[in-house]
N, CA, C and O atoms as a DFTB+ gen file, in Angstrom:
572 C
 N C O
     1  1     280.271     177.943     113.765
     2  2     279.160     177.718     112.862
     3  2     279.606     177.889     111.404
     4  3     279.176     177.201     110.478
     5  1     280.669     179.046     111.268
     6  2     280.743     179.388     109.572
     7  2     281.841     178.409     109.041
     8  3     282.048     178.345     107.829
     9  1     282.615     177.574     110.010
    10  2     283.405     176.459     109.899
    11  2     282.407     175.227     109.297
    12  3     282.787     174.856     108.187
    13  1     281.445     174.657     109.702
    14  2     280.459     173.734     109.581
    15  2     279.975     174.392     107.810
    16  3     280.270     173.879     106.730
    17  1     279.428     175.251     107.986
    18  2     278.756     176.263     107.046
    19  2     278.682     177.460     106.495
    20  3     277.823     178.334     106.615
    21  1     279.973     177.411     105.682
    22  2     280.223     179.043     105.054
    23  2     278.923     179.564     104.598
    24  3     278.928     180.711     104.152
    25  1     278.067     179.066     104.626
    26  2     277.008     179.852     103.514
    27  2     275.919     180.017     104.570
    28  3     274.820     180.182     104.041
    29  1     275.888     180.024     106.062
    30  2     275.324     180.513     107.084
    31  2     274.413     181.833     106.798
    32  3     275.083     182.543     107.548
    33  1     273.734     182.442     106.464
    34  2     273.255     183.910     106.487
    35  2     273.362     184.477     108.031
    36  3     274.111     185.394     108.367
    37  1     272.478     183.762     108.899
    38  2     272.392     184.066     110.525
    39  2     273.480     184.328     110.950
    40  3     273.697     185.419     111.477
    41  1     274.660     183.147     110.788
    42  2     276.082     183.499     111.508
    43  2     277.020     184.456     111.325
    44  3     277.644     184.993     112.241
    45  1     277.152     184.708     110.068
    46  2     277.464     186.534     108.960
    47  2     276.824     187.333     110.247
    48  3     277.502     187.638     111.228
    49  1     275.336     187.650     110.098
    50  2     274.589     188.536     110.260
    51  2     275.171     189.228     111.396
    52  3     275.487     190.417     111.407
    53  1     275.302     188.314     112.451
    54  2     274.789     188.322     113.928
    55  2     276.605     188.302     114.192
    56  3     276.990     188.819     115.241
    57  1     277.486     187.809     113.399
    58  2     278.803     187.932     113.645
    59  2     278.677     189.021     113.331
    60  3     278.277     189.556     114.365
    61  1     278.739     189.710     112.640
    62  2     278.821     191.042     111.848
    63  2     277.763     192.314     113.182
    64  3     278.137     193.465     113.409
    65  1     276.986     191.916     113.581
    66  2     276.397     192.820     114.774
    67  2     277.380     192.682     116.211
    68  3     277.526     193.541     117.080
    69  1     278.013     191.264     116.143
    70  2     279.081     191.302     117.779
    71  2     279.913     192.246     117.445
    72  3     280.243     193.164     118.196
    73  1     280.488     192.005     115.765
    74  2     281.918     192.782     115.378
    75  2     281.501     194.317     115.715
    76  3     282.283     195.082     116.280
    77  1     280.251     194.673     115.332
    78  2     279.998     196.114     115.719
    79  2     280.043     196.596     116.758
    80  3     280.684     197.646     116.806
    81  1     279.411     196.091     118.064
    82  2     279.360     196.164     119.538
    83  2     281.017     195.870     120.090
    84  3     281.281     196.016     121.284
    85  1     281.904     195.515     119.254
    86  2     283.041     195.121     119.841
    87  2     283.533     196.450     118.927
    88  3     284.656     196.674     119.379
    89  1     283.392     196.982     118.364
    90  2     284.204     197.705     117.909
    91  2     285.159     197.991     116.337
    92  3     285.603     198.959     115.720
    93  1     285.110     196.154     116.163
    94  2     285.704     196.076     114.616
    95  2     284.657     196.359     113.846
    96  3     283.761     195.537     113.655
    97  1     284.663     197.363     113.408
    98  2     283.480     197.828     112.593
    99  2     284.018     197.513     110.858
   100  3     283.124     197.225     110.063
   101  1     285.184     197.569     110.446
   102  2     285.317     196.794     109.182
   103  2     285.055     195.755     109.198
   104  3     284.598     195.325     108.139
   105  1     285.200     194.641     110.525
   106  2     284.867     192.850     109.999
   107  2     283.536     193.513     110.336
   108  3     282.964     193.518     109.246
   109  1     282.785     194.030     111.153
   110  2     281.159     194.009     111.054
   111  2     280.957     194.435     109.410
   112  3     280.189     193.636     108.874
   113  1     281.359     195.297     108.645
   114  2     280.842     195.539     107.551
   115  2     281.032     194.142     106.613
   116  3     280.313     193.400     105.945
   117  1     282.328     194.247     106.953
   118  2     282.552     192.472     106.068
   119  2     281.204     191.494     105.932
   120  3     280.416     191.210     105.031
   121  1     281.372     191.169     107.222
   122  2     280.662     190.250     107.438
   123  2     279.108     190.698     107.253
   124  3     278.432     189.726     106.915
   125  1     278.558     191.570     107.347
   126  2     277.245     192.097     106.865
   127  2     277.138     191.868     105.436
   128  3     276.457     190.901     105.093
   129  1     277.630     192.508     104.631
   130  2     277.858     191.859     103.364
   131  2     277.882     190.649     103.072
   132  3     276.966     190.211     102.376
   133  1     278.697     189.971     103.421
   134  2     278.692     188.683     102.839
   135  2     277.147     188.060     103.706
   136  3     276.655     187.059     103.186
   137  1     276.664     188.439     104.548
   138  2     275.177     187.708     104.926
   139  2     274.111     188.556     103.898
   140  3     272.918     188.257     103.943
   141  1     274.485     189.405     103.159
   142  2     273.608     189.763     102.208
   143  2     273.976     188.906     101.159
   144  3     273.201     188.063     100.707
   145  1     275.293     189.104     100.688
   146  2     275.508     187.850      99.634
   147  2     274.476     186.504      99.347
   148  3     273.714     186.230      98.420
   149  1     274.876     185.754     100.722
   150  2     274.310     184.607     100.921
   151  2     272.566     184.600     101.228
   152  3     272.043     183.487     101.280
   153  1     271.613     185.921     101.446
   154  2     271.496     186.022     101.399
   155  2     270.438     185.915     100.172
   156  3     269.294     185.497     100.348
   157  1     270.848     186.260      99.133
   158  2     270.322     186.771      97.603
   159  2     270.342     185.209      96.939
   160  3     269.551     184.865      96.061
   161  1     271.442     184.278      97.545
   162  2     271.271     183.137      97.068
   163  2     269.839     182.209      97.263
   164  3     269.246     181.316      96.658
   165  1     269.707     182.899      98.329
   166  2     268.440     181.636      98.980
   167  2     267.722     181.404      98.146
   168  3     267.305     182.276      97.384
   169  1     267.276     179.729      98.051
   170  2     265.943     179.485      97.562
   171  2     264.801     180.237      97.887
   172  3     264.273     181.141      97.239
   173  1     264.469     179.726      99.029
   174  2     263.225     179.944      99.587
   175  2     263.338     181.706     100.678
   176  3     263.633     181.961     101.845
   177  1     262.979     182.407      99.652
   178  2     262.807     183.996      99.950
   179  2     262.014     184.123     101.191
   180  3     262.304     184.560     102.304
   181  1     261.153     183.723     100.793
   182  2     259.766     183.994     101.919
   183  2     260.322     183.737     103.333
   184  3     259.884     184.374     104.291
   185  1     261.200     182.888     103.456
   186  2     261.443     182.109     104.758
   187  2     262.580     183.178     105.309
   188  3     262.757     183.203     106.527
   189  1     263.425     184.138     104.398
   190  2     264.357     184.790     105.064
   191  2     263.964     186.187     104.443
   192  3     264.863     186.785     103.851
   193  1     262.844     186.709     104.508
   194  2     262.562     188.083     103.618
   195  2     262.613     188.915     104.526
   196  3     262.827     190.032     104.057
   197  1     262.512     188.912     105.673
   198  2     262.287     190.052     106.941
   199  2     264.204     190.635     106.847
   200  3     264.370     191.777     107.275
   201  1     265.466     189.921     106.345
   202  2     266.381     189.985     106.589
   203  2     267.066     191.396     105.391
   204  3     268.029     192.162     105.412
   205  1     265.748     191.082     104.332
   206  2     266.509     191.820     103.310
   207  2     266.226     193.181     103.851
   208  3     266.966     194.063     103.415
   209  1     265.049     193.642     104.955
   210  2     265.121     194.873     105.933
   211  2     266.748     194.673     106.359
   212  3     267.834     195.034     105.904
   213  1     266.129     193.669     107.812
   214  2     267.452     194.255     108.613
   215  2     268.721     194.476     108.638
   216  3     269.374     195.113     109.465
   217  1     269.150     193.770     107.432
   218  2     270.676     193.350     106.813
   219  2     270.721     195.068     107.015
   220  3     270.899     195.767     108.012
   221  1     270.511     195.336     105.813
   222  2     270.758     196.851     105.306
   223  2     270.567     198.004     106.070
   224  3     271.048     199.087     105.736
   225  1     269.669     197.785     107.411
   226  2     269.394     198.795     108.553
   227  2     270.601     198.547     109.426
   228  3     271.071     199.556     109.952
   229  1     271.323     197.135     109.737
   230  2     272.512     197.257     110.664
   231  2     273.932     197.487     110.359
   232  3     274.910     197.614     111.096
   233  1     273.732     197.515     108.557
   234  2     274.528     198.307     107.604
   235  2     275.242     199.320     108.395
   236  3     276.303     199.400     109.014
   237  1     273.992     200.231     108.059
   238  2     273.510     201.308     108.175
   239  2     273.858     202.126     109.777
   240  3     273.967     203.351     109.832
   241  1     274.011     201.180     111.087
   242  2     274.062     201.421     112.255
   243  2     275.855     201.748     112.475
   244  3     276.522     202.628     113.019
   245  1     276.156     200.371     111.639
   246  2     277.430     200.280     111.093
   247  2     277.941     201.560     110.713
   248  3     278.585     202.278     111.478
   249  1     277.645     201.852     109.502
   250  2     277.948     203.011     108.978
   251  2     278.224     204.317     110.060
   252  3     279.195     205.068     110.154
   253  1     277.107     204.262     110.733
   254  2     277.408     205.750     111.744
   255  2     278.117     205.286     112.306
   256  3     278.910     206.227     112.345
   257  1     278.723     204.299     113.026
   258  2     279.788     204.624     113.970
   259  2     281.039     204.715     113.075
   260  3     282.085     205.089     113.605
   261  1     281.020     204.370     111.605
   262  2     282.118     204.559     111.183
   263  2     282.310     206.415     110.552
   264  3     283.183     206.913     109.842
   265  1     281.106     207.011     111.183
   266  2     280.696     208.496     110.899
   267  2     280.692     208.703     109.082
   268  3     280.685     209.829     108.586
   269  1     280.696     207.767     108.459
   270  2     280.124     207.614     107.125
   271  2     278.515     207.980     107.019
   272  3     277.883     207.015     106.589
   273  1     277.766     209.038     107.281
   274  2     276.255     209.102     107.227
   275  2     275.965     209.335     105.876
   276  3     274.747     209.218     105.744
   277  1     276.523     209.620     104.770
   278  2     276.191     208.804     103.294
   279  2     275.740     207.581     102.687
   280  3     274.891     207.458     101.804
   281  1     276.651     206.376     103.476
   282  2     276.438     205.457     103.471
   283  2     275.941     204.525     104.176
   284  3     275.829     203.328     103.913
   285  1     275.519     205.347     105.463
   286  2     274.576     205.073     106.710
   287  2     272.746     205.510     105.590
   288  3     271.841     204.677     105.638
   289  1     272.601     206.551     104.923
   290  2     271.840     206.642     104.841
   291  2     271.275     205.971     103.528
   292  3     270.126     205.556     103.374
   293  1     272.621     205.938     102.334
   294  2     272.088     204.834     101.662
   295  2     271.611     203.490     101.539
   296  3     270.924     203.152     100.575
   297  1     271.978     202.596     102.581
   298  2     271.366     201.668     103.401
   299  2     270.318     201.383     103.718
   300  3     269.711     200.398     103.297
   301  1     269.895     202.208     104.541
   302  2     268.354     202.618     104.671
   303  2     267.890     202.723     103.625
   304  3     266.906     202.023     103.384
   305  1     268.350     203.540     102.691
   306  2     267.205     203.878     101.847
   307  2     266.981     202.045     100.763
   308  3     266.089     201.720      99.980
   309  1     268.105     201.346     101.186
   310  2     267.609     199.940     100.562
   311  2     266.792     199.198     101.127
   312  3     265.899     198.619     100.508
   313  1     266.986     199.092     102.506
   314  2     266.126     198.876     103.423
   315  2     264.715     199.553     102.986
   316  3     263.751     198.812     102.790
   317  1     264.624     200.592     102.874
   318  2     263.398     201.003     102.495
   319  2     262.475     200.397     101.603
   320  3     261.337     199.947     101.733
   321  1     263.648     200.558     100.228
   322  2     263.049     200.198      99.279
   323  2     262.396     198.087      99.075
   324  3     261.560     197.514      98.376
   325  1     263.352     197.678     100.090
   326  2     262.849     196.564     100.030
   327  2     261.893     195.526     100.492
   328  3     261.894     194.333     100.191
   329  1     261.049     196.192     101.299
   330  2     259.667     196.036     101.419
   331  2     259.182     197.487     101.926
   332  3     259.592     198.186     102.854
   333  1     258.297     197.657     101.106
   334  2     257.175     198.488     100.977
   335  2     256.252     199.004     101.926
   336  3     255.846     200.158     102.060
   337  1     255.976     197.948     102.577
   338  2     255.067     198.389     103.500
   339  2     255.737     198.225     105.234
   340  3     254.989     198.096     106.203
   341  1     257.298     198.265     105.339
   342  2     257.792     198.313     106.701
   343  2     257.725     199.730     106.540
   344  3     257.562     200.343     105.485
   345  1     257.923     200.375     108.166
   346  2     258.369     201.422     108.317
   347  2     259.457     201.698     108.668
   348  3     259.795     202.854     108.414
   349  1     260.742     200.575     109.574
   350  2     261.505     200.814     110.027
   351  2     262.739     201.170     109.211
   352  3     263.362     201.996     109.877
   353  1     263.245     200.969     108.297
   354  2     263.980     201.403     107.461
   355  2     263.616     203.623     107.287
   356  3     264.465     204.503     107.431
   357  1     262.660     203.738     107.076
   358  2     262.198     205.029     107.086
   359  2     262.663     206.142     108.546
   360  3     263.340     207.166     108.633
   361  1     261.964     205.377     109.447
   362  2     261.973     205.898     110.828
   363  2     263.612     206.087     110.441
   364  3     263.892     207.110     109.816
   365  1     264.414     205.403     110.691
   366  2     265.899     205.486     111.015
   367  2     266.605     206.403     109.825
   368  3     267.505     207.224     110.001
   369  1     266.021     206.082     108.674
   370  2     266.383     207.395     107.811
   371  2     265.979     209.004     108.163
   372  3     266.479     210.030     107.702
   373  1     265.218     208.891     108.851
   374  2     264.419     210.383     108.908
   375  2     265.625     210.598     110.446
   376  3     266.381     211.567     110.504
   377  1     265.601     210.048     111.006
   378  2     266.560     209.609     112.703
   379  2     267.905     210.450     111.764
   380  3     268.352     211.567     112.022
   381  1     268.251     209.724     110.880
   382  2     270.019     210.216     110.460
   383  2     269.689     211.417     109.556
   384  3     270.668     212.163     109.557
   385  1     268.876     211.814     108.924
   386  2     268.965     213.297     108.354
   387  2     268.498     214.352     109.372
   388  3     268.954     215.494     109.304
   389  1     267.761     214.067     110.147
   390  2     267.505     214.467     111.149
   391  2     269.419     215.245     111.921
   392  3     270.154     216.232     111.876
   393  1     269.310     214.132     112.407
   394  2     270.723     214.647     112.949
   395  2     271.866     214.912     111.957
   396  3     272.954     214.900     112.531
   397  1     271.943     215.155     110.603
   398  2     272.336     215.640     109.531
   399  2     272.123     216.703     109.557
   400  3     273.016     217.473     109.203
   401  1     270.736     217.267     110.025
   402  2     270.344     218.956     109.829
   403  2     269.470     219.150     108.817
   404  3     268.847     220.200     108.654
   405  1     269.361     217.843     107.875
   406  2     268.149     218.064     107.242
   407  2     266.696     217.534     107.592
   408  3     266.195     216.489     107.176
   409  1     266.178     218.374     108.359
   410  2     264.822     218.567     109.101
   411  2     263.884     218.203     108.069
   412  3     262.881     217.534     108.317
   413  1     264.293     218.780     106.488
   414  2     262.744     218.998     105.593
   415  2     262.533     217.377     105.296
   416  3     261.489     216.727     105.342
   417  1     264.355     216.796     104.863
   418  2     264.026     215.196     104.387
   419  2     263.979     214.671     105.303
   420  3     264.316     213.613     104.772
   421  1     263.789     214.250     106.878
   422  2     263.299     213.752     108.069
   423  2     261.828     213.732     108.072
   424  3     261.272     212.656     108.293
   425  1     260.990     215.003     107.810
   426  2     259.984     214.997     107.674
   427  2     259.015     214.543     106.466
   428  3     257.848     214.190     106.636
   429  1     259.690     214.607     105.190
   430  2     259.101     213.846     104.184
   431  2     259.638     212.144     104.415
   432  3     259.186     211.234     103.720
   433  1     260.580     211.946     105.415
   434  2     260.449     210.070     105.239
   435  2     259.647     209.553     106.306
   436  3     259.467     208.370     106.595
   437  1     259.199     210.549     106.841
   438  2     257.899     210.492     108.420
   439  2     256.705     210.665     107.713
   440  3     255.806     209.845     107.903
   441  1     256.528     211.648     106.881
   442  2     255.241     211.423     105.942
   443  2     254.927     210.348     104.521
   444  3     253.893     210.044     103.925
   445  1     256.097     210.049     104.383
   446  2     255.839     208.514     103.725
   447  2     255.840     207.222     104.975
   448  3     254.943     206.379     104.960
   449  1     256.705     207.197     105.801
   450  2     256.178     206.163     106.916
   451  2     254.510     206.344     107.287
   452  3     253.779     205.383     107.523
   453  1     254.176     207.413     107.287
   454  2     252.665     207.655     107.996
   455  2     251.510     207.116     107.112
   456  3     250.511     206.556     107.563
   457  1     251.830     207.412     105.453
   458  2     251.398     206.798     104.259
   459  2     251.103     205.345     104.827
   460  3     249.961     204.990     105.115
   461  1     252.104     204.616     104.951
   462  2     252.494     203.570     105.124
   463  2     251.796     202.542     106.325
   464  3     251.429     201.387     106.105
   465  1     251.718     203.172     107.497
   466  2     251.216     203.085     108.598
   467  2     250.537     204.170     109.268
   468  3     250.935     204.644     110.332
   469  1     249.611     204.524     108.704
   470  2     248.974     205.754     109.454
   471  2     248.372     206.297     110.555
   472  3     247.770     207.351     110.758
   473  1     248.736     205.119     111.382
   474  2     247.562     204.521     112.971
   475  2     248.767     204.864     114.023
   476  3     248.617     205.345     115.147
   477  1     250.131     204.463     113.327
   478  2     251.411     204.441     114.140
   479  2     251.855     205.710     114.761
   480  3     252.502     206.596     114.204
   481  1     251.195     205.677     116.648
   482  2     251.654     206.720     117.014
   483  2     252.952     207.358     117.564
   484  3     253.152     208.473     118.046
   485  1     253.939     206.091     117.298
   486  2     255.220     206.733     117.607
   487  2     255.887     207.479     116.119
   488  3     256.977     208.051     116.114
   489  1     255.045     207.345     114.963
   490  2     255.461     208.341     113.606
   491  2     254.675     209.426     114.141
   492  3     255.318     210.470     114.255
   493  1     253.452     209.478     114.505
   494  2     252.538     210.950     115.104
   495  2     253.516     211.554     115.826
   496  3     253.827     212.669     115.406
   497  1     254.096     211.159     116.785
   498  2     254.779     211.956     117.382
   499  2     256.033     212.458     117.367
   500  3     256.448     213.309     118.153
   501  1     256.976     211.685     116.027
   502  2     257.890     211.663     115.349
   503  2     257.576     213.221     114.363
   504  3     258.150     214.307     114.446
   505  1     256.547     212.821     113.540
   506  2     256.381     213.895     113.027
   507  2     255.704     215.694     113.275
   508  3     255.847     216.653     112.516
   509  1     254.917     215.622     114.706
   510  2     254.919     216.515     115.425
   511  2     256.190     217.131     115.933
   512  3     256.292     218.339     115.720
   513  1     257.203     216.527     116.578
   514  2     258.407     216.818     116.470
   515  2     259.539     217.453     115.403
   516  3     260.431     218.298     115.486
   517  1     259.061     216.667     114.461
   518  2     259.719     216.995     113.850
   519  2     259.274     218.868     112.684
   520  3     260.017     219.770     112.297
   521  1     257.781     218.640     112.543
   522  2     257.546     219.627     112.584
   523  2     257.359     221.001     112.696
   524  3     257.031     221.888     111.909
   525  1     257.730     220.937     114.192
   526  2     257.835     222.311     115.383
   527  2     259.481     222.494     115.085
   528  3     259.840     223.672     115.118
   529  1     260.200     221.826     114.892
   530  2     261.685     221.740     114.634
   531  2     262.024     222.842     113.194
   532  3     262.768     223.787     112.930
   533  1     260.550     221.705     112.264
   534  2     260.813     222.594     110.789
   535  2     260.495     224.018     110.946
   536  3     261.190     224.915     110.471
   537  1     259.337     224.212     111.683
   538  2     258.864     226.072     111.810
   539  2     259.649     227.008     112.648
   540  3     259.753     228.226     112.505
   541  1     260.302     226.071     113.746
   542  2     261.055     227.122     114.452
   543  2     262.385     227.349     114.104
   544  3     263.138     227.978     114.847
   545  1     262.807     226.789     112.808
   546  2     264.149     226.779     111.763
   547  2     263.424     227.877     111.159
   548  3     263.827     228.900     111.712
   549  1     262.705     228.108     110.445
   550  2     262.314     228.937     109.198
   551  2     262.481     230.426     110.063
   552  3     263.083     231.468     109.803
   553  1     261.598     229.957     111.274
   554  2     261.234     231.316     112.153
   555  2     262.488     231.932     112.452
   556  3     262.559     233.149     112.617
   557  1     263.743     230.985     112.555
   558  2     265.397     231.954     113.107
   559  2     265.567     232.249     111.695
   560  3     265.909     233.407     111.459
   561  1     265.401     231.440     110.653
   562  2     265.703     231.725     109.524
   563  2     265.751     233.321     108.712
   564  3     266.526     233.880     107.937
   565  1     264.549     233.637     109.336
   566  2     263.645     234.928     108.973
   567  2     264.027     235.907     110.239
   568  3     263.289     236.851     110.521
   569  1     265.104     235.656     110.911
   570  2     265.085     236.908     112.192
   571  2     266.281     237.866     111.544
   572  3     266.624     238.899     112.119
């Protein structure tokens, strides 16, 4: 396909997700990038806007297996920032500080997801979790 059409976004993308599942996790980053590149070129936004999420969330997936969670989490947080009203960029940030050890910023990107979507009961129960996690830290904290 990227023979026919270097300027593919889909074929980057989705090359760049095999490269991950296979293991080359530098051509997956490569190639993630450059489908953001091409990407930013597009005319017509509207028609590929759901991508400027996922690009940066499989970044991001990327990133942890390369045990980079800096740059696993800065990802996300573009993802985040680039539409407003998803949650999934959030969820997966709160997911990697979470397993970072930071419980408090897991729980403030679960209470901006909830902002966000407030009906969504897999954040209810995200943040109940995560919760009981924060009090029974403080509680060893204090022994």
């Amino acid at each position: 396909m990227l023979e026919k059409n270097g300027k593919d976004l889909l074929a980057y993308y989705y090359r760049g997700i095999s490269q991950r599942e296979l293991g080359f996790l530098d051509a997956s980053v490569a190639d993630l990038w450059e489908s953001e590149k091409v990407l930013k070129k597009q005319r017509w936004k509207w028609v590929v806007k759901d991508y400027y999420v996922k690009i940066p969330l499989q970044l991001s997936k990327t990133y942890v297996k390369m045990r980079n969670t800096k740059a696993a989490i800065d990802c996300a947080g573009v993802a985040i920032n680039a539409d407003l009203k998803d949650v999934d960029g959030l969820k997966w940030r709160a997911t990697l500080k979470e397993e970072a050890g930071d419980v408090a910023g897991a729980l403030e990107d679960v209470n901006e997801a909830m902002r966000r979507r407030p009906k969504d009961k897999a954040l209810v129960k995200m943040r109940d979790r995560l919760t009981y996690v924060f009090i029974e830290d403080k509680k060893d904290a204090n022994r």
